[in-house]
C-alpha positions, 0 to 999 in steps of 0.5 A: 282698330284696323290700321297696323304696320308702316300705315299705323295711325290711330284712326280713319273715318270715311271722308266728306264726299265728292259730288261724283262720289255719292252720285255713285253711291246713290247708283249703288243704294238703287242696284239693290234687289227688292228680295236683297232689301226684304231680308237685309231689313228682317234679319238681325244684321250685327257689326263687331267692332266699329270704332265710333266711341272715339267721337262720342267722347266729344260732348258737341258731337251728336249721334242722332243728326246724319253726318257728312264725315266718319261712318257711323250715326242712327240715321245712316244705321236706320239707313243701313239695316244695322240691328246691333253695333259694338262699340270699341273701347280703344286707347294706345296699347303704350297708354298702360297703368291706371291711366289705360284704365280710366280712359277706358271707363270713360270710353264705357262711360261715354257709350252708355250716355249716347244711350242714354241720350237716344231712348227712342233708337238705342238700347243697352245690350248684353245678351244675345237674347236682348239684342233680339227683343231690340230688334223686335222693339225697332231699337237699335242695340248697343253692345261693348268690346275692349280692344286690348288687354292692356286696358285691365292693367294687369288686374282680374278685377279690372276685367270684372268690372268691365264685364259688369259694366257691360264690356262683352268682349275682350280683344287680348292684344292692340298692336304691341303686346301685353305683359301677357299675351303676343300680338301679331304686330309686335315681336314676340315677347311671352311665345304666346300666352303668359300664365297669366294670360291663361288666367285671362281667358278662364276668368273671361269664360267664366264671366260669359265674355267673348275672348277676341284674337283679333290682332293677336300672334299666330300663337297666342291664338292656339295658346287661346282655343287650347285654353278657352272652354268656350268658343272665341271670335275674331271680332274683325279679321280677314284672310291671310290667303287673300292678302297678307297682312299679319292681322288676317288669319290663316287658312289654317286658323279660320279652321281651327277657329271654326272647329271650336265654334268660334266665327270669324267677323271679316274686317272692311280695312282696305289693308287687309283686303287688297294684296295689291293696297299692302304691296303698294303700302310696303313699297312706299313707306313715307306714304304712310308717314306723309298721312301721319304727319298732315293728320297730325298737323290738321288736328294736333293732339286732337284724336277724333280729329285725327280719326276723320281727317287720315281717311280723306288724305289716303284717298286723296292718295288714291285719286292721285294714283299713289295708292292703288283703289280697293273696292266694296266687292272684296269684302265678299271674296272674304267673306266667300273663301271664310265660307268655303273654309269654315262653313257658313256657320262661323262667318260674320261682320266686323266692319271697323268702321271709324277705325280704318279706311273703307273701300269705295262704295263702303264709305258709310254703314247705310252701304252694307246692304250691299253685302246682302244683295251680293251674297244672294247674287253668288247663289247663297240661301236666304238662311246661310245670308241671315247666318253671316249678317248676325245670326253667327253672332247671336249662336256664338254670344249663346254658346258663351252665355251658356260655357258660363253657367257651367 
């Protein structure tokens, strides 16, 4: 879930699209270089975190058919090259309790019945080995994150049966904070991470889930490498360096995260590309309120509506030259300055597709073979691009595998 501060909103998808836009983006399904096609549809591609899960609760939306609106279905992943896909368990870091909970089984629960529904295109994974064999079998693999920890209520064996249902990351922190652990968009409360959070993360290492510190404080993400034994993702992130959102990660944390393993899974949300789109959102606050308010007021109580319906009145915004335009092309200035800092080894994606506003010419997940025309275009391997598009991914998901049978 990408959106924070003075722009917090629950949710964006990609809106309906102008004529004049997918004419341009039809032009840019063409630049794609015959090579750029070839590797993009071989490799493994992974995306981190997409927010999808939040329109499968609707029993009436059908992930099969292709969609005018949001991000994410099968024909337009099909379109994309996309081999693998985590969805996000997401609610409200203020929904706490035994209500948290079972709103996030029922988020699990509606993942695993899409599933369930589309045999012939996806299958459940939670190893990096059956996202492979998916690959290999022409499916598309489904795989599980949670994003927050309040969701566990407090409870090991909360976490535990999460794990067992298919849950194979954790992000600690949503926007505000934990009983147990700092975000970055809170004021901190614990100095990072409680004892309890300590626990946490052992508990996680010994499962063979992935510790997320997306969206966690400066120092719960040291309090977690110090406590981890095994590597942790940023599952998606962006650079501090490039634009200052409190979200992204420094240079010197994408160091760190690097030197523990970890990769960093750059994040697509226009806020935390653009220096300039968080200048503009700082300095005209009651824009962000106007989009709360109209989304609200088009959707009521109605999240997944509310999720569609943000991102179309941003852009509206835009063409109105309120909010300034962010380009698909910033997506690779992370992407190229994680690389300079980390290595290539520890970059990857994490769009947060249908949980934040995507720029132009990234509208939807068929657009993401985008990224690997351009990476071949700024002179990386073939090698060093199938590393960013989910070999990183895979490495990273084995090496927490591995720390858990130790």
């Amino acid at each position: 879930m990408g959106r924070s501060g003075l722009f917090a909103i629950c949710v964006a998808l990609g809106g309906v699209l102008s004529l004049v836009a997918v004419t341009a983006k039809s032009q840019t399904q063409t630049n794609i270089s015959p090579a750029a096609r070839e590797l993009h549809f071989q490799s493994i591609v992974v995306d981190t975190h997409d927010d999808t899960t939040q329109r499968l609760l609707d029993p009436k939306f059908d992930f099969g058919a292709r969609h005018t609106d949001g991000s994410v279905d099968i024909p337009r992943m099909r379109e994309g090259g996309l081999s693998a896909i985590f969805f996000s368990i997401w609610i409200p870091g203020t929904v706490t309790g035994p209500t948290a909970v079972q709103r996030a089984l029922d988020q699990i629960g509606a993942v695993r019945e899409t599933v369930a529904r589309h045999p012939n295109d996806l299958v459940l994974c939670t190893t990096a080995d059956e996202i492979r064999h998916a690959k290999a079998a022409n499916k598309i693999a489904v795989l599980i994150g949670v994003e927050g920890g309040h969701m566990i209520n407090n409870s090991l064996a909360n976490l535990d049966k999460f794990f067992a249902l298919g849950v194979r990351y954790m992000t600690l922190t949503h926007t505000v904070n934990t009983d147990w652990a700092d975000a970055s968009t809170d004021k901190a409360a614990h100095n990072g991470l409680t004892d309890f959070g300590k626990q946490v993360v052992r508990e996680m290492n010994r499962l063979g889930m992935m510790v997320d510190i997306s969206h966690v404080a400066d120092k719960t993400f040291y309090d977690v490498l110090a406590a981890s034994k095994a590597p942790v993702i940023a599952s998606h992130s962006s650079c501090r360096a490039l634009c200052s959102a409190p979200r992204n990660m420094t240079d010197d944390m994408i160091k760190a995260l690097a030197a523990k393993g970890g990769v960093i899974q750059i994040n697509y949300h226009i806020g935390f590309l653009s220096q300039q789109f968080q200048d503009a959102s700082k300095a005209h606050p009651e824009l962000g309120k106007e989009i709360e308010a109209e989304s609200k007021k088009r959707c009521g109580d109605n999240e997944a509506c509310q999720l569609i319906e943000a991102d179309k009145i941003t852009r509206d915004l835009v063409a109105q030259g309120k909010l300034p335009r962010v380009d698909w092309t910033e997506i690779i200035k992370h992407i190229d300055h994680a690389v300079k800092l980390a290595g290539v080894d520890h970059v990857g994606l994490g769009s947060d597709f249908d949980g934040a506003d995507m720029p132009y010419g990234m509208e939807d997940v068929s657009d993401i073979p985008q990224i690997t025309n351009a990476l071949l275009a700024n002179g990386y391997s073939p090698a060093d691009v199938r590393k960013i598009l989910g070999g990183n991914t895979l490495r990273l998901m084995q090496d927490v595998e591995a720390a858990a049978q130790k």
